[in-house]
BAFI-352758 format. One record per atom (N, C-alpha, C, O): residue in one letter; atom name; y, x, z. Coordinates in steps of 0.2 Angstrom, whole numbers, m for minus. Atoms other than C-alpha are relative to their C-alpha. Layout:
N
A, CA, Y, X, Z
...
// end
This chain:
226
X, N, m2, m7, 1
X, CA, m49, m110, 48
X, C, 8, m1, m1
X, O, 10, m5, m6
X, N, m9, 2, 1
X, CA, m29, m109, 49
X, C, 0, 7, m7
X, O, m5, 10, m10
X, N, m2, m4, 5
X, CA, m20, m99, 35
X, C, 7, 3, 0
X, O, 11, 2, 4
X, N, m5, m5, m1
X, CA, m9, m87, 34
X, C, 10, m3, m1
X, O, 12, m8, m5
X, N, m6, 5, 3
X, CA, 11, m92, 34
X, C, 1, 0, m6
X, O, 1, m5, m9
X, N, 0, 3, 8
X, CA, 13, m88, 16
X, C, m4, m2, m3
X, O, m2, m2, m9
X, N, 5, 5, 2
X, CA, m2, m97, 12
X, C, 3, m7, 2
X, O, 4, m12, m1
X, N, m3, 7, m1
X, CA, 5, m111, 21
X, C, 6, m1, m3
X, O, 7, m7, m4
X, N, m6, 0, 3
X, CA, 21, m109, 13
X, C, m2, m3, m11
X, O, 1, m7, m14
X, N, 0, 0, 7
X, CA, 14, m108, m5
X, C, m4, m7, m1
X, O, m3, m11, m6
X, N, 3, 10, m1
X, CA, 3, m127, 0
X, C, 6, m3, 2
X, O, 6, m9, m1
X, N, m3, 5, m3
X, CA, 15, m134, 9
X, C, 8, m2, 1
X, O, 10, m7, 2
X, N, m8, 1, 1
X, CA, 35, m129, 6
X, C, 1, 1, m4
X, O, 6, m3, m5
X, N, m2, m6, 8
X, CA, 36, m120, m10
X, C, 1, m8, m3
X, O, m4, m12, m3
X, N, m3, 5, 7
X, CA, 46, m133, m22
X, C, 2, m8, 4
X, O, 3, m14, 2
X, N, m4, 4, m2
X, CA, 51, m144, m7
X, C, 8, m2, 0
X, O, 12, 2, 0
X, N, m8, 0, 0
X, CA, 68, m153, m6
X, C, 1, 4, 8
X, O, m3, 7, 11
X, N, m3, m2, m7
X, CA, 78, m148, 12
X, C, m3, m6, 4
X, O, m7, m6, 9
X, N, 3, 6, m5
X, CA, 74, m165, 17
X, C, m7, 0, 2
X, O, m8, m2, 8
X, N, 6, 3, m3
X, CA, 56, m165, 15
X, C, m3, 7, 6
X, O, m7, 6, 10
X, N, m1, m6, m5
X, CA, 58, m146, 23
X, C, m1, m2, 6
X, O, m6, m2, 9
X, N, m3, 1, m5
X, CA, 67, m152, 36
X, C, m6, m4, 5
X, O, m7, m3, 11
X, N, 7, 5, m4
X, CA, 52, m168, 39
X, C, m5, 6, 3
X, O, m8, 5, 8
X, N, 6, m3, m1
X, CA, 39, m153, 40
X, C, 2, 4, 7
X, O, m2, 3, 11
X, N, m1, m2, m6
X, CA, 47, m145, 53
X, C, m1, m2, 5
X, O, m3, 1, 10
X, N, 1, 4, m5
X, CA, 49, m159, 64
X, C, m8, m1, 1
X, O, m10, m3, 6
X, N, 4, 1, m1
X, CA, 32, m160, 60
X, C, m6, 4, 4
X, O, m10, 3, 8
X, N, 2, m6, m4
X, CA, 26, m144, 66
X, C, 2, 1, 8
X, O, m2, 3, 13
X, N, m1, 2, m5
X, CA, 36, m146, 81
X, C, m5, m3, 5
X, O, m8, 0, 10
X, N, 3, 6, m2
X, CA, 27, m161, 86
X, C, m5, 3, 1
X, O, m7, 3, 7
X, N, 8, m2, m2
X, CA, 9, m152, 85
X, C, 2, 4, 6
X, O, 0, 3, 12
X, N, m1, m7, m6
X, CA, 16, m137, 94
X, C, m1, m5, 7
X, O, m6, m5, 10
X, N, 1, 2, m5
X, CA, 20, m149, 108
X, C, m6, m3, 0
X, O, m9, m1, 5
X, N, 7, 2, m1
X, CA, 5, m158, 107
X, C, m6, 4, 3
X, O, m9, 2, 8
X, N, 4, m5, m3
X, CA, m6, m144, 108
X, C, m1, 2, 6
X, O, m6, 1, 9
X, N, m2, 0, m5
X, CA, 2, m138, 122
X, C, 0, m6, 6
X, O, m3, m4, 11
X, N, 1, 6, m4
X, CA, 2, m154, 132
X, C, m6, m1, 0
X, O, m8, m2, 6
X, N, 6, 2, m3
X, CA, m18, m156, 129
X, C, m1, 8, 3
X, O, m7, 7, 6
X, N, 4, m4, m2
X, CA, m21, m137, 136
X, C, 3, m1, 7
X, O, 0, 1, 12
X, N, m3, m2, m6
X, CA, m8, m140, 150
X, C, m4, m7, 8
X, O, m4, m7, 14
X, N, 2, 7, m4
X, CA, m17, m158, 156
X, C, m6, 2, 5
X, O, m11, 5, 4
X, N, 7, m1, m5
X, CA, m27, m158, 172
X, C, m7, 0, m4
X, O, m12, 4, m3
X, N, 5, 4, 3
X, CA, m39, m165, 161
X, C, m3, 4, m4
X, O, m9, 2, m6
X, N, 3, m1, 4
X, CA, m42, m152, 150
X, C, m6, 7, 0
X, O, m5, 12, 3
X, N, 4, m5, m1
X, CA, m58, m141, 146
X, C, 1, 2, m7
X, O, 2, m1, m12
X, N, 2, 1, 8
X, CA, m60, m132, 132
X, C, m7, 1, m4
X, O, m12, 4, m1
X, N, 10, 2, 5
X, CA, m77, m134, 118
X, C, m2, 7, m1
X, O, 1, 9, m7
X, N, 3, m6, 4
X, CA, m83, m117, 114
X, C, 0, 1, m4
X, O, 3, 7, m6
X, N, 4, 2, 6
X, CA, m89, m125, 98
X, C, 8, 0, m3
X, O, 9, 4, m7
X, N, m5, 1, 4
X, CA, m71, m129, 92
X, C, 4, 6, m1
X, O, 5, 11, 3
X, N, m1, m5, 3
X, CA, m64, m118, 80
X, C, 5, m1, m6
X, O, 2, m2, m12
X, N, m3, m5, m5
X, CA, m50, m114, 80
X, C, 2, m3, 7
X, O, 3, m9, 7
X, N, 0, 3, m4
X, CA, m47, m116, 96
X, C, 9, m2, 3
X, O, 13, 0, m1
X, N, m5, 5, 2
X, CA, m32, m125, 101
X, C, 5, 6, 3
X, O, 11, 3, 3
X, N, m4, m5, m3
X, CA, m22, m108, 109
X, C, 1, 4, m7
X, O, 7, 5, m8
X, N, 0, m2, 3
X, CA, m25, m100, 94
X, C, 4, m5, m7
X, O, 8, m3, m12
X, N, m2, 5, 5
X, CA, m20, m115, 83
X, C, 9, m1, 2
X, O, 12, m5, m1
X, N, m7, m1, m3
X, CA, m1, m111, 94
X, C, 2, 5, m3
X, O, 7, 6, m7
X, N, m3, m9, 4
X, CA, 0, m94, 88
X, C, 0, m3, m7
X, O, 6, m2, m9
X, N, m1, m1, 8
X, CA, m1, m100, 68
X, C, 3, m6, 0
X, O, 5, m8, m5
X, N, m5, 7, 2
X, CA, 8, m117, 71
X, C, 7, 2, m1
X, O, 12, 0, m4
X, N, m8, m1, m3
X, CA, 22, m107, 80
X, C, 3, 7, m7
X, O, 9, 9, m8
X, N, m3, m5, 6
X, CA, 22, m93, 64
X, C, 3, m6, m4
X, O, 9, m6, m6
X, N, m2, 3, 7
X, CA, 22, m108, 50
X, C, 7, m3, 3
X, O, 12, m2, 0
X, N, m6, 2, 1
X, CA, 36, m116, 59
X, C, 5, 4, m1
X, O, 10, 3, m5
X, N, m6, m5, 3
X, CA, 46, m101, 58
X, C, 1, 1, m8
X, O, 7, 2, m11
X, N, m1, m1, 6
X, CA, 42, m98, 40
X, C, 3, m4, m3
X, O, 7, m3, m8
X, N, m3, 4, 4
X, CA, 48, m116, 37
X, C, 8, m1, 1
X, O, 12, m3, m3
X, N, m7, 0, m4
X, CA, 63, m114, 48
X, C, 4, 5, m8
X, O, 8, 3, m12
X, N, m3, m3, 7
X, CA, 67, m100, 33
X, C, 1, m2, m6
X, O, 6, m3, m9
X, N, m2, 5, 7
X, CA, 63, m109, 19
X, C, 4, m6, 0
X, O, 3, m9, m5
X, N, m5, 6, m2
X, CA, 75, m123, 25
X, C, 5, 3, m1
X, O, 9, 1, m5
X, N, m6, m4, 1
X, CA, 88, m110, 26
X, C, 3, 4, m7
X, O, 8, 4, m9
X, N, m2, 1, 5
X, CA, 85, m103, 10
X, C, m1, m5, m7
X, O, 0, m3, m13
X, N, m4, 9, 4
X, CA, 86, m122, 1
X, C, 5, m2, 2
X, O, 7, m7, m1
X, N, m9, 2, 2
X, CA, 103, m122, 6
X, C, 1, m3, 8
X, O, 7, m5, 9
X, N, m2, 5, m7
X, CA, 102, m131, 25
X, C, 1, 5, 6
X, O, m3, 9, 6
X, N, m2, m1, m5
X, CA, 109, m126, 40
X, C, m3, m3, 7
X, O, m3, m9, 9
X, N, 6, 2, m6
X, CA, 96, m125, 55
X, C, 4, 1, 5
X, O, 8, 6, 6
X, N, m4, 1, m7
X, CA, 104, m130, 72
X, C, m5, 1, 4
X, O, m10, m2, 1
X, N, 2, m4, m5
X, CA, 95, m122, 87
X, C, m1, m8, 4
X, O, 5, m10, 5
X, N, m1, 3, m4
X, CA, 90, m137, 98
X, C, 1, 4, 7
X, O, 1, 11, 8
X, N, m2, m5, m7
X, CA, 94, m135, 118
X, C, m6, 3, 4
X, O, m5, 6, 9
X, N, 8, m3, m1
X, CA, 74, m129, 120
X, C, 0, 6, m5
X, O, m3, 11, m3
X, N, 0, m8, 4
X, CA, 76, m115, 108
X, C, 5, 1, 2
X, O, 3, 5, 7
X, N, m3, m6, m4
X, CA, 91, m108, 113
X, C, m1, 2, 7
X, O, 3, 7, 9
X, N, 0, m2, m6
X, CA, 85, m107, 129
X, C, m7, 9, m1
X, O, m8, 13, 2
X, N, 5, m5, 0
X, CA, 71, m97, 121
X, C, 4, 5, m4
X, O, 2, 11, m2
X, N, m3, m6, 1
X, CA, 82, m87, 112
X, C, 6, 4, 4
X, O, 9, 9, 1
X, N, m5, m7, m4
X, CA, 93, m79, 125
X, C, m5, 2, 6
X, O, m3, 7, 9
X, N, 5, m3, m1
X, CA, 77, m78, 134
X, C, m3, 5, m1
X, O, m4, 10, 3
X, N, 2, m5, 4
X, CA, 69, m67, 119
X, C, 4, 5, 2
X, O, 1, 10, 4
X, N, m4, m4, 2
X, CA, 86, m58, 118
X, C, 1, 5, 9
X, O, 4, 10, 9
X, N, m2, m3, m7
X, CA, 87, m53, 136
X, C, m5, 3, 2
X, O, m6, 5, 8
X, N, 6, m4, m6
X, CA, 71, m44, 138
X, C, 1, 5, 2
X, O, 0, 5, 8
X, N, m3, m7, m1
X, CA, 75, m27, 138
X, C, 4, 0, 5
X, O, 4, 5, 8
X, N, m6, m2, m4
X, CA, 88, m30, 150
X, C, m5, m3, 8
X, O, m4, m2, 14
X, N, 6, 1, m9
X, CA, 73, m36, 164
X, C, 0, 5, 4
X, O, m3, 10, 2
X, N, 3, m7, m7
X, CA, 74, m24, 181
X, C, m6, m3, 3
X, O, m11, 0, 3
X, N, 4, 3, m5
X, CA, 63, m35, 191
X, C, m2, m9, m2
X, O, 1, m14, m4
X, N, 1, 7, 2
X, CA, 50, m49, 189
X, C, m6, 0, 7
X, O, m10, 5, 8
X, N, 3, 1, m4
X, CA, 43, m58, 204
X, C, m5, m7, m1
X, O, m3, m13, m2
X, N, 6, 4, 3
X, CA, 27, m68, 201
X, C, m2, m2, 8
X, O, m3, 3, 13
X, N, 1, 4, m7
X, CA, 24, m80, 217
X, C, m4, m5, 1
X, O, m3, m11, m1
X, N, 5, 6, 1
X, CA, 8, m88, 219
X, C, m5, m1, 6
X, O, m8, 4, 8
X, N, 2, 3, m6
X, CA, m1, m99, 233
X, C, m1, m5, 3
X, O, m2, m10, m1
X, N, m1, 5, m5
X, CA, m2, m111, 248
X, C, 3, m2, 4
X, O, 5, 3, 6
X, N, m2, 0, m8
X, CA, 4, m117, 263
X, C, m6, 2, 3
X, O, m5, 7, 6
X, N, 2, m4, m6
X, CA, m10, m113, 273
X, C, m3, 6, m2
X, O, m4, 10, 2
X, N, 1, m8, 2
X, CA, m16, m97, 264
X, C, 6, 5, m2
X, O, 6, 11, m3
X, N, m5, m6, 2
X, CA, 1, m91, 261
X, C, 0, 2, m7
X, O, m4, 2, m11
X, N, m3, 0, 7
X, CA, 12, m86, 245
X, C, 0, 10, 2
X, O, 3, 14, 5
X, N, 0, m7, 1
X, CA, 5, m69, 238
X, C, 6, 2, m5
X, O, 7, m2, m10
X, N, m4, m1, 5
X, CA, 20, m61, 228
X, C, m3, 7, m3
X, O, m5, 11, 0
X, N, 1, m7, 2
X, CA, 18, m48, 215
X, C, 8, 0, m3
X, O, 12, m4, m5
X, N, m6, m3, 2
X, CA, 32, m38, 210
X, C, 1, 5, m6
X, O, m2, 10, m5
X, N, m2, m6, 6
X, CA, 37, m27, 195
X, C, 7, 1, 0
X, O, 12, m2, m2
X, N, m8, m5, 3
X, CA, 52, m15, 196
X, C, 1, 3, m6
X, O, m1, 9, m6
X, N, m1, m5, 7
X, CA, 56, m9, 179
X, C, 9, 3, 0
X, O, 15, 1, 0
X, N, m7, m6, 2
X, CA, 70, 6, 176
X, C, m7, 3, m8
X, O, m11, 0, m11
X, N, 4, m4, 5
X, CA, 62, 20, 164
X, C, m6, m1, 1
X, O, m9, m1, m4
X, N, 5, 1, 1
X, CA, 47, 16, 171
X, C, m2, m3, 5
X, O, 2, m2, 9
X, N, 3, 5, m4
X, CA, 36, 4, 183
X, C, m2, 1, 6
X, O, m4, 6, 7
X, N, 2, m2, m6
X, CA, 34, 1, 200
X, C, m1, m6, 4
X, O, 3, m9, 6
X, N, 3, 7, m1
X, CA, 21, m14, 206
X, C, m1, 0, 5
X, O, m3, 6, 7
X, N, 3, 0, m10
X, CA, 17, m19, 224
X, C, 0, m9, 1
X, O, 4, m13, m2
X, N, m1, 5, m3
X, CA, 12, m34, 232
X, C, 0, m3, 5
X, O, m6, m2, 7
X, N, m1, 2, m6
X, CA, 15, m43, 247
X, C, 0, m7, 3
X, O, 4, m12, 1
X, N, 2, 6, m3
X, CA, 7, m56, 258
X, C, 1, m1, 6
X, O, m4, 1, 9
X, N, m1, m1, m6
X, CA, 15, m60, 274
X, C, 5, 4, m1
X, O, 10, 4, m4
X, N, m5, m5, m2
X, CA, 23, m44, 280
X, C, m5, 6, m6
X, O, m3, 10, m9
X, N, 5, m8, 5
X, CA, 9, m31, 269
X, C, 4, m1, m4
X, O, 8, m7, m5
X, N, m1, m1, 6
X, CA, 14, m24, 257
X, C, m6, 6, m5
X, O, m8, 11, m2
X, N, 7, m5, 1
X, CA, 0, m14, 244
X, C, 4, 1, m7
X, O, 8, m2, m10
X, N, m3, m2, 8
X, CA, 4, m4, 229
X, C, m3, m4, m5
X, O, m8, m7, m3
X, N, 3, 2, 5
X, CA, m1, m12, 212
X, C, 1, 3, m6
X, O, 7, 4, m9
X, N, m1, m4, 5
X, CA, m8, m4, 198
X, C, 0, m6, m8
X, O, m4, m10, m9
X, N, 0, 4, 5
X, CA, m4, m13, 181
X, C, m3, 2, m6
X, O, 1, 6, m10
X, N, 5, m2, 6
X, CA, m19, m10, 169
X, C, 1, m6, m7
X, O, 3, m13, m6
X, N, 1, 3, 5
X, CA, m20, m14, 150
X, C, m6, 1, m1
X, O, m9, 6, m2
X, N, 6, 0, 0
X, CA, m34, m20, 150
X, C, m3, m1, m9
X, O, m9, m1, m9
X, N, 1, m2, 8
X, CA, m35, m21, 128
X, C, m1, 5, m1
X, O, m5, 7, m5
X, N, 2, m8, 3
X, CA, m32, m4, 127
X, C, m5, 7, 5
X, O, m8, 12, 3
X, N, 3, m6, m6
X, CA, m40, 3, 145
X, C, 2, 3, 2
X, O, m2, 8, 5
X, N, m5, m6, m1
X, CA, m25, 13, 149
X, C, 5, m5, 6
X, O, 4, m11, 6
X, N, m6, m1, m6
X, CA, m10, 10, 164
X, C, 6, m3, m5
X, O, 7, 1, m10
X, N, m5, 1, 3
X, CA, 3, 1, 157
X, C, 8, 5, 1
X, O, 12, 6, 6
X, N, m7, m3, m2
X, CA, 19, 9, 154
X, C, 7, m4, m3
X, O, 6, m9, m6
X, N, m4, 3, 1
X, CA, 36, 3, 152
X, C, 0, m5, m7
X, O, 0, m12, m6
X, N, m2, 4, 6
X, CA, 38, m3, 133
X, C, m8, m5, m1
X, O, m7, m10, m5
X, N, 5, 1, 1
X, CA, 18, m8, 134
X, C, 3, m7, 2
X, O, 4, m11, m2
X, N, m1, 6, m6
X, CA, 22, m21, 148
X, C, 5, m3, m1
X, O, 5, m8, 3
X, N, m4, 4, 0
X, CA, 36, m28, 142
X, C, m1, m3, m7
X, O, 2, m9, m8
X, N, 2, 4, 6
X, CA, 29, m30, 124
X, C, m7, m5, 2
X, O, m9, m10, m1
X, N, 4, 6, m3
X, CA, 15, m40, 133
X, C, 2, m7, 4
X, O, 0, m12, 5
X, N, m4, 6, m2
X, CA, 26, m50, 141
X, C, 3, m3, m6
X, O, 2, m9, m6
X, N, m3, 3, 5
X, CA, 34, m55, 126
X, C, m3, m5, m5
X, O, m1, m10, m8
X, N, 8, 3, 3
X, CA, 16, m58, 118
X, C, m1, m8, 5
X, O, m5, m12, 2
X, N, 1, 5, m7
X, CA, 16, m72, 133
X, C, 6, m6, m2
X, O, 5, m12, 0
X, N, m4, 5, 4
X, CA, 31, m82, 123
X, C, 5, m4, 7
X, O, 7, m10, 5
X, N, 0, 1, m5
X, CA, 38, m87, 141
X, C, 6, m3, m2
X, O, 6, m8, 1
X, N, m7, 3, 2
X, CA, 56, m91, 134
X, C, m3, m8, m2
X, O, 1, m12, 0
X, N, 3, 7, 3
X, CA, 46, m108, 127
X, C, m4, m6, 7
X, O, m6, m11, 7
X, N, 4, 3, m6
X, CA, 39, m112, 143
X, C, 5, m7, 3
X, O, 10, m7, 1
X, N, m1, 5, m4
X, CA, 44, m128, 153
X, C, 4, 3, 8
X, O, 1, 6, 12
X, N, m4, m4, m6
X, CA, 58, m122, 167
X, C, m6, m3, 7
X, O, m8, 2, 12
X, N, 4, 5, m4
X, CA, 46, m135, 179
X, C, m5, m1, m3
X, O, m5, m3, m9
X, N, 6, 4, 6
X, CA, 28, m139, 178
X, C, m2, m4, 6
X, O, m1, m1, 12
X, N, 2, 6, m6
X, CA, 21, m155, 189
X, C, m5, m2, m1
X, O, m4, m3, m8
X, N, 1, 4, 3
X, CA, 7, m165, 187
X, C, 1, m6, 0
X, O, m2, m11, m2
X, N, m1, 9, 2
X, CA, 16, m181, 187
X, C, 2, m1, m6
X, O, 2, m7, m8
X, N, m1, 2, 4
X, CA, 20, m177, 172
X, C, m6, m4, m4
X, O, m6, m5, m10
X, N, 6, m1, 5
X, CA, 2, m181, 166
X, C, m3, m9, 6
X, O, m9, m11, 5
X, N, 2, 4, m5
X, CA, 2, m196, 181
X, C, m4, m1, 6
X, O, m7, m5, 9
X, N, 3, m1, m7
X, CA, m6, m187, 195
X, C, 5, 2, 4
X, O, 10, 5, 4
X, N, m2, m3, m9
X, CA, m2, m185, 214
X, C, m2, 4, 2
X, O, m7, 2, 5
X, N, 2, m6, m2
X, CA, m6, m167, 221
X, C, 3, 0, 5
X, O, 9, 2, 4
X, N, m5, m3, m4
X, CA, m2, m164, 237
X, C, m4, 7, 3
X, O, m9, 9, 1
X, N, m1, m9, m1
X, CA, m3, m145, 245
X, C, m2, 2, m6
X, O, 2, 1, m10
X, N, 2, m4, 7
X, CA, m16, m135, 231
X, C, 5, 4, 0
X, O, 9, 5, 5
X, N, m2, m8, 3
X, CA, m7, m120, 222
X, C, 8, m2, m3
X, O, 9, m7, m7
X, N, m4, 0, 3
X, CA, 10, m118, 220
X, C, 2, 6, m3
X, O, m1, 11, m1
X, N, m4, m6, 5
X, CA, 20, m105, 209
X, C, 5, 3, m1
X, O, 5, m2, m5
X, N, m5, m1, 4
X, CA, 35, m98, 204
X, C, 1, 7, m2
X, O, 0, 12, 2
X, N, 1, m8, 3
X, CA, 38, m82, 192
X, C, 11, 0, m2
X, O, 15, m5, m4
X, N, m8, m1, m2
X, CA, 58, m75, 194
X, C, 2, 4, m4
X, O, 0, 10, m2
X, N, m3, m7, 5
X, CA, 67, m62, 181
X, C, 6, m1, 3
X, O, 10, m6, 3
X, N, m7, m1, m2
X, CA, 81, m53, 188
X, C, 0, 5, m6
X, O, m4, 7, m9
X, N, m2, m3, 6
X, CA, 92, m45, 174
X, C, 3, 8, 3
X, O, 3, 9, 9
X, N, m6, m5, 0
X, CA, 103, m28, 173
X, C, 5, 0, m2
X, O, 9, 4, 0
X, N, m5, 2, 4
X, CA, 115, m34, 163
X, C, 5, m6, 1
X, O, 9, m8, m4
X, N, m4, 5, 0
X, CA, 123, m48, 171
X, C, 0, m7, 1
X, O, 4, m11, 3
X, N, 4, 7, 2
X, CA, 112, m62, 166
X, C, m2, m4, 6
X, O, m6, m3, 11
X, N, 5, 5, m7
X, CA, 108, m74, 179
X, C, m8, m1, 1
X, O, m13, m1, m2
X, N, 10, m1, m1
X, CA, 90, m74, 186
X, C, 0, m6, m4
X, O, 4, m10, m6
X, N, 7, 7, 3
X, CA, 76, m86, 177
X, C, m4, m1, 3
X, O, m8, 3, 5
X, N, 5, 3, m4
X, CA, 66, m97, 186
X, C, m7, m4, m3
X, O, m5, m6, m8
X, N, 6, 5, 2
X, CA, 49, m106, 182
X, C, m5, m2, 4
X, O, m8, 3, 6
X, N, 4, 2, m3
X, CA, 38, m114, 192
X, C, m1, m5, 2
X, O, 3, m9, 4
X, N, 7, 6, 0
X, CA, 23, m126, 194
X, C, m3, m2, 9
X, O, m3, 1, 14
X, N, 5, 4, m6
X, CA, 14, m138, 207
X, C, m5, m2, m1
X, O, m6, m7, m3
X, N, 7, 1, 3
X, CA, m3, m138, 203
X, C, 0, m2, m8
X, O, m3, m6, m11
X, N, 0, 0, 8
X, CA, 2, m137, 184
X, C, 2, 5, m2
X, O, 5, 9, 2
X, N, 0, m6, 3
X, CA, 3, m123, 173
X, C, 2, m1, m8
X, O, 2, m7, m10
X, N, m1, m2, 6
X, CA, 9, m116, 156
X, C, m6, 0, m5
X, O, m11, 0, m1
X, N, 6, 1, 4
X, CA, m5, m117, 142
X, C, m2, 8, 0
X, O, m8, 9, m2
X, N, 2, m9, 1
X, CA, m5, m96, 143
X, C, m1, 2, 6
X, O, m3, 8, 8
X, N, m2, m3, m8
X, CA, m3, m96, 162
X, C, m7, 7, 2
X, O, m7, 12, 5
X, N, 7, m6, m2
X, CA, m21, m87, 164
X, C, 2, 7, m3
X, O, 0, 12, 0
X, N, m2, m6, 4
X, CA, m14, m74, 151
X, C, 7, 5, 7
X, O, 8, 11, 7
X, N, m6, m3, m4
X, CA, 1, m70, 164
X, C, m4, 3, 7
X, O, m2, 8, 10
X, N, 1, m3, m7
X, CA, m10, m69, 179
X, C, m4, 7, m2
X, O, m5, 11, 2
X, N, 5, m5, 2
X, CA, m22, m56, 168
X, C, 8, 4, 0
X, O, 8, 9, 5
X, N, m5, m8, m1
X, CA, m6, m45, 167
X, C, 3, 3, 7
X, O, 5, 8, 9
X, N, m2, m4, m7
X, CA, m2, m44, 185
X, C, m8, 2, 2
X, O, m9, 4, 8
X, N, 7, m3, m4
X, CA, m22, m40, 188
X, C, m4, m5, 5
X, O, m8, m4, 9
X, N, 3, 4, m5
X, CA, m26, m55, 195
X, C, m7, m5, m2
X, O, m7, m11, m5
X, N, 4, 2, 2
X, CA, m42, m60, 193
X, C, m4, m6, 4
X, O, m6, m5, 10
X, N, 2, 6, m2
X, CA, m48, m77, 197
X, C, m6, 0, 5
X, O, m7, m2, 11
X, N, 10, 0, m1
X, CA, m69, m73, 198
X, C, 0, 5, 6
X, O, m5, 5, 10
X, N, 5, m1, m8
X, CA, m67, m59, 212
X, C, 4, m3, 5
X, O, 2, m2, 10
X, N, m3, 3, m4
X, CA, m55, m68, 221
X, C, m5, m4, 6
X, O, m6, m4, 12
X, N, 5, 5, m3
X, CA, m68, m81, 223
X, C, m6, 3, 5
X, O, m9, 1, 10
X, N, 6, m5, m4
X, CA, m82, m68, 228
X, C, 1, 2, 4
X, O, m4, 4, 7
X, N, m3, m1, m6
X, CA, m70, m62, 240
X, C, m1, m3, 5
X, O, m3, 0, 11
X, N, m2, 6, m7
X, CA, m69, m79, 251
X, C, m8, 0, 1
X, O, m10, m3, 5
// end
């Protein structure tokens, strides 16, 4: 059963020095990547039975670290941003300013489906296989409703994407894949910002199934298509 951050804060920071702060942090860290690493591993299934389950056990690792990140700051220490956070913080800080995000996923011999979202005041999804191109509707499927501007971009945001890995392989995990699914998901800015890249060789983000649910892409009729 995880606990809430000021539950965690009232066990486990409350009346530490900076230093031992400081160790909890690194120590949080460390799960975070952990976690992440076993949902991302070819290898991984998840148990039903376990609870909480290791997705869920990200969402309250990634609140307490920040709660300790505070509590470090007010014990008097000066938190330095590693080169993995601020990348996630000018990712964070730049969302609003997203026109265009292209989501590109496939094979060589089936061909790279791209989906598209144009965002101004409001949305405009299409995608395209080859030469087609087909409108797409982007439903929220939580509420039952057609997403609209600020919906979709607060679900992306829910998606944590700034934390993600720029490249995903399995060599990192000491496999060799050749063809299977490649990836890559692209943000173009309005403001100036240089595009952002991400993308995978038969490896994935620990959330990746969450990103294809917001383009509408469903795995199960896929299959019952072929």
């Amino acid at each position: 059963m995880m606990i809430s951050p000021e539950s965690y804060y009232e066990q486990y920071i409350k009346g530490k020095t900076k230093e031992q702060i400081r160790s909890a942090i690194h120590g949080l860290k460390q799960e975070m990547g952990r976690l992440k690493n076993t949902m991302e591993s070819p290898d991984y299934v998840q148990e039903p039975i376990v609870h909480p389950s290791e997705d869920t056990s990200i969402h309250w690792t990634r609140e307490y670290l920040e709660r300790a990140k505070l509590a470090y700051v007010q014990a008097g220490g000066t938190y330095n941003l590693s080169k993995s956070e601020e990348k996630v913080v000018d990712f964070d800080a730049n969302t609003d300013s997203i026109c265009k995000i292209t989501f590109s996923i496939g094979g060589f011999f089936g061909g790279y489906r791209s989906y598209v979202v144009e965002i101004s005041d409001n949305l405009k999804a299409y995608t395209k296989l080859w030469e087609n191109v087909e409108p797409l509707a982007l439903l929220d499927t939580d509420n039952d409703e057609t997403f609209t501007k600020s919906t979709f971009i607060s679900a992306l945001a829910d998606l944590y994407i700034g934390e993600w890995r720029r490249s995903y392989s399995t060599q990192r995990f000491g496999y060799m894949v050749c063809d299977g699914t490649q990836w890559e998901l692209e943000f173009e800015y309005n403001n100036g910002h240089k595009p952002v890249r991400f993308n995978g060789d038969n490896s994935y983000p620990y959330n990746f199934d969450k990103l294809k649910m917001l383009f509408g892409i469903n795995d199960t009729e896929e299959v019952e298509d072929e």
